[in-house]
Each structure stands twice: as C-alpha cells, then as structure tokens.
C-alpha positions as CSV (number, residue, x, y, z in Angstrom):
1,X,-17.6,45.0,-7.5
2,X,-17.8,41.7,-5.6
3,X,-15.7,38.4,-6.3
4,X,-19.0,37.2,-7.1
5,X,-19.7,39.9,-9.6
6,X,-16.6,39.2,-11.0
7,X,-17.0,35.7,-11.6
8,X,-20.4,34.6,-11.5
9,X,-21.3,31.3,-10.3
10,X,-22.1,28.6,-12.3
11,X,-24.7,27.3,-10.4
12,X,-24.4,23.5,-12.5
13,X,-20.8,23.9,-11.4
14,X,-21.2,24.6,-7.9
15,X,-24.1,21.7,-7.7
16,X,-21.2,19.2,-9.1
17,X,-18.6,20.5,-6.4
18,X,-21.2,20.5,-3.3
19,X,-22.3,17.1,-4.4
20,X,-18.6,15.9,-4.2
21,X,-17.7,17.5,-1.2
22,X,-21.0,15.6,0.5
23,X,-20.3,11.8,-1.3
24,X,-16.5,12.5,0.3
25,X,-17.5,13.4,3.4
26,X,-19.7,10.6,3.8
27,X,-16.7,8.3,2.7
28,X,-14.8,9.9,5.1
29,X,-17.2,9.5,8.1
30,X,-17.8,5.9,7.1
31,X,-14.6,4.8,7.0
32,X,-14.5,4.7,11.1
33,X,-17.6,2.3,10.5
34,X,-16.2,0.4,8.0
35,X,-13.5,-0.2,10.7
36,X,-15.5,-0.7,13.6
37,X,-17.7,-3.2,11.7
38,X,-14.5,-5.0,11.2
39,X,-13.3,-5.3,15.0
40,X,-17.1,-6.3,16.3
41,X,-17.0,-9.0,13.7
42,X,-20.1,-7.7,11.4
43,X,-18.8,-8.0,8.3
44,X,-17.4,-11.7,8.9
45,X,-20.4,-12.7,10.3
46,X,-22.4,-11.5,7.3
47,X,-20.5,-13.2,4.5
48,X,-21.7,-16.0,3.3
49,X,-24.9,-15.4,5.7
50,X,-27.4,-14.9,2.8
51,X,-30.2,-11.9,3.6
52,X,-30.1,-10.5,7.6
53,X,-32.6,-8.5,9.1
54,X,-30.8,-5.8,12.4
55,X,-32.1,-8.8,14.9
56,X,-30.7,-11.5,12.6
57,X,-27.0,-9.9,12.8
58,X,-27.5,-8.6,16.2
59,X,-28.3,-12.4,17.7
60,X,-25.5,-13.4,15.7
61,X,-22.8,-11.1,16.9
62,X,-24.5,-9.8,20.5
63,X,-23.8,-6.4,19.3
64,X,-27.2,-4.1,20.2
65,X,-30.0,-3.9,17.7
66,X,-30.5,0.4,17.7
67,X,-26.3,0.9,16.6
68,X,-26.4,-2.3,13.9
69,X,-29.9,-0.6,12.7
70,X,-27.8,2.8,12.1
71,X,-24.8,1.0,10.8
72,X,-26.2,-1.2,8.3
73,X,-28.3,1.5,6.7
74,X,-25.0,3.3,6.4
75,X,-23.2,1.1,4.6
76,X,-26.5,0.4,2.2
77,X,-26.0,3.9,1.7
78,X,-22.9,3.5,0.8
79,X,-23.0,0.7,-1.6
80,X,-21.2,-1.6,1.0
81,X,-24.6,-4.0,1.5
82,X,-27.5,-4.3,-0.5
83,X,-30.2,-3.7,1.1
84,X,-34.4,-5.2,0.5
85,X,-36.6,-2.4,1.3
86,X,-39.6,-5.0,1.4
87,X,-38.2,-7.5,3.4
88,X,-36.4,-5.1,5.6
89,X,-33.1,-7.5,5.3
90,X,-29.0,-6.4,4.0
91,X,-27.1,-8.8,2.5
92,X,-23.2,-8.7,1.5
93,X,-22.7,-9.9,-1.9
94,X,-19.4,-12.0,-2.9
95,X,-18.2,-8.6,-4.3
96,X,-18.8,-6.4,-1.4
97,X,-17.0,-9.7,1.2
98,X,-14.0,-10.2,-0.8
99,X,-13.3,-6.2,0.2
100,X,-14.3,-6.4,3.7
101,X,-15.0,-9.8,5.2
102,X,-12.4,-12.4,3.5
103,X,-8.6,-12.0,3.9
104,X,-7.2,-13.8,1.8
105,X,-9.1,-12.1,-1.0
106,X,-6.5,-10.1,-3.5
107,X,-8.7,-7.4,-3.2
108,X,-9.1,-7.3,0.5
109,X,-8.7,-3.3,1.5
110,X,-9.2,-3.3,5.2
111,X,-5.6,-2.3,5.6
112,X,-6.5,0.7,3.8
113,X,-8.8,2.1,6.3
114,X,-5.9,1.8,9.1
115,X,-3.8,3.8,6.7
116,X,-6.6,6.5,6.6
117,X,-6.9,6.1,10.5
118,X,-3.1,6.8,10.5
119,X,-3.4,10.3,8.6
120,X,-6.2,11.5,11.2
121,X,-3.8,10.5,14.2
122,X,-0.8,12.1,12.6
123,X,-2.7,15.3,11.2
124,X,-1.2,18.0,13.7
125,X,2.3,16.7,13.5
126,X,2.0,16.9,9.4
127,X,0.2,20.3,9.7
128,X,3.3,21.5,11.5
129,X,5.9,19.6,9.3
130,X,4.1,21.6,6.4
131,X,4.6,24.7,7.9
132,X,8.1,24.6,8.8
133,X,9.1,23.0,5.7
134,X,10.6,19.6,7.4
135,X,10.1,15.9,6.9
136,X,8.3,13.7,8.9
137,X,10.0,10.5,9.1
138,X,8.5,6.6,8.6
139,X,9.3,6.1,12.3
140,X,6.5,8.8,13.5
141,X,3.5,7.6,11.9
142,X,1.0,6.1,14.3
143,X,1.2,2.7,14.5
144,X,-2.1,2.2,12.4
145,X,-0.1,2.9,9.2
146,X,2.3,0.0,9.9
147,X,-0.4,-2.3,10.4
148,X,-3.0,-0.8,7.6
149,X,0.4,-0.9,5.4
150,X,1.4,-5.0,6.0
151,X,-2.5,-5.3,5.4
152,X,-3.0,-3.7,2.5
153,X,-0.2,-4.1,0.5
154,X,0.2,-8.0,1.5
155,X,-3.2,-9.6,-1.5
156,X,-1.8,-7.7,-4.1
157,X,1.5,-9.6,-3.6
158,X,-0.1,-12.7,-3.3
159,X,-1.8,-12.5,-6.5
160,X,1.0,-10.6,-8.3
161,X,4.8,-11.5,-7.0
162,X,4.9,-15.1,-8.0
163,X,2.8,-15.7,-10.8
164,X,3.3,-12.6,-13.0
165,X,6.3,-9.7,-11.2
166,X,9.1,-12.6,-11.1
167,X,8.6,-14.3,-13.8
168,X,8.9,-10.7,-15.6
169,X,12.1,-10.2,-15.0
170,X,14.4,-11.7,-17.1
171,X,15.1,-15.7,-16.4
172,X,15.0,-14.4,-12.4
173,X,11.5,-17.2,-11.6
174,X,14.1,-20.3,-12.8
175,X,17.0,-18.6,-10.9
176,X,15.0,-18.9,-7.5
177,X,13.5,-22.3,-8.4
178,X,17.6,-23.6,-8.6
179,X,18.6,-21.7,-5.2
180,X,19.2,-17.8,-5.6
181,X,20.2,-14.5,-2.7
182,X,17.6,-12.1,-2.4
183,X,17.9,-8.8,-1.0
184,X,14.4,-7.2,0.2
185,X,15.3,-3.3,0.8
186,X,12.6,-1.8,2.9
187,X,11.2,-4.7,3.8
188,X,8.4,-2.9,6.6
189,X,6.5,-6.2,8.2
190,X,8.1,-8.8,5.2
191,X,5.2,-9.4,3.5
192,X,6.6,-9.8,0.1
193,X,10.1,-11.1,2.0
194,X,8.1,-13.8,3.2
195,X,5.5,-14.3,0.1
196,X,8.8,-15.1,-2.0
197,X,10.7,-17.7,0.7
198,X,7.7,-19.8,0.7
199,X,7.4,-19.9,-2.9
200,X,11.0,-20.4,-3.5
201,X,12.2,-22.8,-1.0
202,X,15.8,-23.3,-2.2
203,X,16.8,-19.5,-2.4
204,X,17.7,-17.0,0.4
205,X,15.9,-13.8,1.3
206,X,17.8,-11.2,3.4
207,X,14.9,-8.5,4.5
208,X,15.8,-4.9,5.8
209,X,14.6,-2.3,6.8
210,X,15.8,1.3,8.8
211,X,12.8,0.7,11.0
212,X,13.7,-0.9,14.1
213,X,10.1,-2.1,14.9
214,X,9.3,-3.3,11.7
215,X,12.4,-6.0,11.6
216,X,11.2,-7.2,14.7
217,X,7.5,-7.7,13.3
218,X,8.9,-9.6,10.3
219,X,10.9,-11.7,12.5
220,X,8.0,-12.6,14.0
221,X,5.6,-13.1,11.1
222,X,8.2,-15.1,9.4
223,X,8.7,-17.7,12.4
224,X,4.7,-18.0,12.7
225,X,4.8,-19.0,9.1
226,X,8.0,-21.4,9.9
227,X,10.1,-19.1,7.2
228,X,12.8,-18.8,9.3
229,X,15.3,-21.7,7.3
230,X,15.6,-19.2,4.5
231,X,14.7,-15.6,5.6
232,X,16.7,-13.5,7.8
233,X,15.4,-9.9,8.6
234,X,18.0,-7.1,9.7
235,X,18.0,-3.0,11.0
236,X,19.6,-1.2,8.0
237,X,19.5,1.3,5.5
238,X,19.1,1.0,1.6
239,X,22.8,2.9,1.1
240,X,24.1,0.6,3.7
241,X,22.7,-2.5,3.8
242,X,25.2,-5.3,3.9
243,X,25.9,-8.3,1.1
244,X,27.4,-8.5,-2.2
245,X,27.0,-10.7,-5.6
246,X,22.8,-10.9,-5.2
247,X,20.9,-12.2,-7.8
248,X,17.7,-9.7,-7.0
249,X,17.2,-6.7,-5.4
250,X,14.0,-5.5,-4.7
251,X,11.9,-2.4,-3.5
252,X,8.5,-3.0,-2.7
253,X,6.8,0.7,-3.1
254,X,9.5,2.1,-0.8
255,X,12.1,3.9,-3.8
256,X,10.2,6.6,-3.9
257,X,10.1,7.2,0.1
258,X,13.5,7.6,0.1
259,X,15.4,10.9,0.6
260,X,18.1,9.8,-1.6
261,X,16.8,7.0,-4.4
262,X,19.6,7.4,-6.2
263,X,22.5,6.7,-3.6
264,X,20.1,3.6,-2.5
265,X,20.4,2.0,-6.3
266,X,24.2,3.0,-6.6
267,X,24.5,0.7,-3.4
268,X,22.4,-1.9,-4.9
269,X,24.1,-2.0,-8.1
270,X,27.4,-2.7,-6.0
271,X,25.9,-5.2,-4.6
272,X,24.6,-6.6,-7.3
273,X,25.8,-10.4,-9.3
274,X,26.9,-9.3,-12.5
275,X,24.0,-10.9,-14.0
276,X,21.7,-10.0,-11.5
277,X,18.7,-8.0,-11.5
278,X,16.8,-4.9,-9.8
279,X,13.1,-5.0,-9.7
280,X,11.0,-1.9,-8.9
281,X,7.8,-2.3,-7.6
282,X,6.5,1.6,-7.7
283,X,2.8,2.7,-7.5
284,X,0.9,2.8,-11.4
285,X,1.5,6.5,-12.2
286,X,1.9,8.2,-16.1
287,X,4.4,10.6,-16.7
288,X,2.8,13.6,-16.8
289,X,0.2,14.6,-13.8
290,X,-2.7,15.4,-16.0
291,X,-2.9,11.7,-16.6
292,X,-2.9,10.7,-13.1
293,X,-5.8,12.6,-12.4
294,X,-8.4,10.0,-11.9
295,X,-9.0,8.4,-8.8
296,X,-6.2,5.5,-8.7
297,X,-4.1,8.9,-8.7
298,X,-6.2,10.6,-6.3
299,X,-5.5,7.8,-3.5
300,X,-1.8,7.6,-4.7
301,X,-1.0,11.9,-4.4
302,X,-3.1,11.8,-1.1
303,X,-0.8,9.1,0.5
304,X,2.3,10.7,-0.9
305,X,1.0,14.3,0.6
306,X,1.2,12.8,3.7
307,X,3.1,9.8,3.9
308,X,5.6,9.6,1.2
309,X,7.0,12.9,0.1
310,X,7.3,13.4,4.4
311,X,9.4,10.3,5.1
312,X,11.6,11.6,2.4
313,X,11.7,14.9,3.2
314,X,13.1,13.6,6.8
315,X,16.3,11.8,5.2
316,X,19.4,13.3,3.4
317,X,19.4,14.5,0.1
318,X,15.2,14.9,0.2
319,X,14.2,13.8,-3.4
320,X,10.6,14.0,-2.4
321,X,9.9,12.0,-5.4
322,X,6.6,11.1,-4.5
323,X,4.3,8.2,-4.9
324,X,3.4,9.2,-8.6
325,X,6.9,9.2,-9.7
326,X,6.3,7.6,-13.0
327,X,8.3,5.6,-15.2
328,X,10.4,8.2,-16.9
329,X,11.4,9.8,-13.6
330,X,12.8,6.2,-12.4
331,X,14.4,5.7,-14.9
332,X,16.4,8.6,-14.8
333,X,17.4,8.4,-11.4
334,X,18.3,4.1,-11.9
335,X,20.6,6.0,-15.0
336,X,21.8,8.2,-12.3
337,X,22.8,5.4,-10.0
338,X,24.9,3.9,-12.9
339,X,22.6,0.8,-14.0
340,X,22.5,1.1,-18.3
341,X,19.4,-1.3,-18.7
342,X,16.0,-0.2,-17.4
343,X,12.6,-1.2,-19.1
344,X,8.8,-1.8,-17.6
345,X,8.8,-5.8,-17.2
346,X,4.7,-6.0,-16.5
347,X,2.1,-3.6,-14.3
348,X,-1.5,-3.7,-12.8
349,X,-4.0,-1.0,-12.7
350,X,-1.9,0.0,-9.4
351,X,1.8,-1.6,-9.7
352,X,4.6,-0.7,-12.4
353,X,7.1,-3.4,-11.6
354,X,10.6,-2.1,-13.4
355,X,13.5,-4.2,-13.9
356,X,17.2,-2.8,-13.8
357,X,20.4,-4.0,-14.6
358,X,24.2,-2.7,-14.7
C-alpha cells in the first residue's frame, strides 16, 4: 500500500496548501523588488504623483522603460500599486506610500525587507548552527539586519514611546518631564535612546549595548540629531552594565534575545532607585502557541527561528526564550530576578509593554 493509499489526498486541501505556497513565494521574490524600487527612488517618486503610465515614471526617475514595465506590474500584482487597465497607468495610494514611500510614517516597513535580506545572507551559517546545535550570536548577522532593525523598529516608537508606553508606567512621564536617569539596555542604533532625550530634555539617557558597532552608530545618530547634552552610548552587557539608583530601565525587544534574561533583570533591579521602574517592551504574543498562530505570530516565530532564539543560544545560560515569549513566561523570569510587582501597563497589535518593580 502506498502513503497515498494510506492517506488519500484531499484534493480541496492540497489546492489551499499549493495556493499558499505560490502567494508566499511570490512575496518572497518581491521582496528584492520592493527593495530595489526603494534604492532607484520609484516608490518616492510615485507618492503623491497621482496616475503614472511606465514612460511617466521612467522620465521621472531615468530608470529604463522594459524593467519599470515588469516591476510595476509586479507590484499591481501584489496589491502594492493599483493599477488602471484602461488607461494603462499605476498609482500608489496614501495607504500603499505610508508603507513604502514616506519615512516618517508609523507604519513605514522598509526596514523589514532588510531584515528579510539579512536571513538570505546569513542562511548557510544558520543552517549549520542548526545542525550542530550552537547559537549564532547578534554580532554575525549581515549588516542588513542592523540597518533593517534601526528601520523598522524606529515609527513604532515614534508613535508609541512618548504618547502612550511612558505615560503607562506608573508616574514615570512626570518623572522625566522634572529631570530623571535612564538606562536603555540593548540599545542597537538608539532609536528609542534617542526618541526619549528629545522628548524629555531635562532627564539623562545612558544607552548600551554588547555590540561594539552598534554604540558607535548611536553615537553617531545621536550627534546628527544634536542629542549629545543628555545621551551617552557605551559597549556593555545587560548583567554588567554600569550605574546605580535609575529611575527606568528599559529593554526595547531585546529580553528575550538574551541567553540569560534573568541574570540581566537581577542586575537591573540592583541598579534600580527604590522607586524606580522596569519597562518591558516584548513583541505581542499570547501565552499559549495556538493563539499566536495568525500571521502577526507567523512574522514574530520566523524572526525568532532565525534571529532571536540564535543570539541567545550564543550567550551563557541559553534561555532561548524566543520572540513569542508571552506575558506569563516574563513574568516568571522578572519573579525569578527578584522584582515582586509585574503587570501589562498598555500593548499594540505588535508591542506588550510590561512594567516591573522591586
């Protein structure tokens, strides 16, 4: 008897995987497009631009007619443009440019496609780090994921971090309006170190971060932006990173990278003020994985296949907690670390943001 015999297909079944397989495939393949669209210009020069025909876009941006012909029709196919069969002309709507063309949008997602571009570059060394059963640190990702990380994680904390995460946690927004001492553990490119200086002129911010490269782009970043008076950006570890009596500690989707989370929040709560505050900023994930399957969860147990649950793996101790954690899993290792209050301050359909005390 055949394995088909055995189970018979179900042919309704196997339509509904097939036609999967092909709408991911496509993704997959148009993500490079997405990208290169981005560094010829053709998505900036098509916002705001009303209906272009190929010649319209390809005078505009000098890029030739036959590749814009096959690109635009790709991205019509992929619901990226709208395209006018009678007129023959693709338009970007005000949706479709506040995801591609405008970055200052809070949903701006190129930064996600240089995270993808990351996984393709690092594939071999993950394959192999898979088969012997070792981590792959932070430190040996391709480039692209440092760059598609500052990019994609920096809207959501410019909508988020000053009008709803601090003022979450408990009387912390009034502390950093009066003059406050911020740690930023795992700070990457100080996106959110930086988000909160300028907001909060009279308090500190101390950034840092185990990755040598990444201190020196947040150094940089922060004197373009003329944060340098209150921001200071240093090499170090979240068990060893130096200070004492802070009034806020935070992890910007980092805990759960970390091979040992809860020797990094023991440290923290030594270093804490005794009235001062941990916040948790964790990717959106239920407790239990049945509920995370959905495609917010899909993205987030993709990333921690092959960027979270690696860099972890790499460090001592190894949680590998992974990037769908979940609130009851946090809060057992913040117990663990010795804090007694722990409760969910606010989310977003992609955030928890937790708040932890002694």
């Amino acid at each position: 008897m055949t394995a088909t015999e055995a189970h018979p297909v179900d042919d309704g079944r196997l339509e509904q995987v097939l036609g999967q397989v092909v709408t991911d495939m496509g993704a997959a393949v148009n993500a490079v497009l997405v990208m290169i669209g981005d560094e010829l210009g053709l998505w900036t020069a098509m916002r705001d631009a009303g209906p272009m025909t190929v010649a319209d876009l390809s005078k505009t941006t000098s890029v030739n007619e036959k590749y814009l012909h096959e690109w635009l029709a790709a991205q019509a196919a992929s619901s990226y443009l709208e395209y006018d069969a009678n007129a023959e002309t693709f338009t970007l709507s005000p949706e479709q440019a506040l995801a591609f063309a405008d970055k200052d949008s809070p949903v701006y997602l190129m930064g996600g496609y240089h995270i993808l571009s990351s996984a393709f570059h690092d594939r071999d060394k993950i394959t192999e780090a898979f088969r012997e059963g070792r981590g792959f640190g932070w430190h040996e990702h391709d480039p692209e994921l440092f760059l598609g990380t500052e990019q994609f994680f920096r809207p959501g904390y410019r909508t988020h971090l000053i009008s709803e995460w601090l003022p979450a946690i408990d009387g912390m927004a009034e502390k950093l309006d009066r003059g406050a001492v911020v740690a930023d553990i795992g700070c990457g490119h100080g996106v959110s170190t930086a988000v909160m200086a300028k907001a909060y002129p009279n308090s500190t911010f101390r950034g840092f971060d185990y990755h040598a490269a990444s201190i020196d782009r947040a150094k940089e970043l922060a004197g373009e932006s003329g944060l340098n008076g209150n921001t200071t950006f240093d090499k170090a570890s979240a068990k060893d990173f130096p200070g004492e009596n802070y009034d806020l500690i935070c992890f910007f989707d980092c805990l759960h990278d970390m091979g040992d989370p809860v020797g990094a929040l023991k440290h923290s709560r030594d270093a804490l003020a005794p009235d001062g505050a941990i916040m948790l900023v964790e990717p959106f994930a239920n407790d239990r994985l049945s509920d995370n399957l959905n495609p917010v969860g899909r993205m987030y147990y993709a990333a921690s296949t092959l960027i979270c649950t690696p860099s972890s793996l790499d460090q001592e101790v190894g949680a590998g907690l992974g990037a769908q954690a979940g609130e009851h899993r946090l809060a057992q290792i913040a117990a663990d670390a010795g804090l007694t209050q722990f409760r969910r301050a606010t989310e977003t359909p992609f955030n928890l943001v937790l708040e932890a005390k002694r």
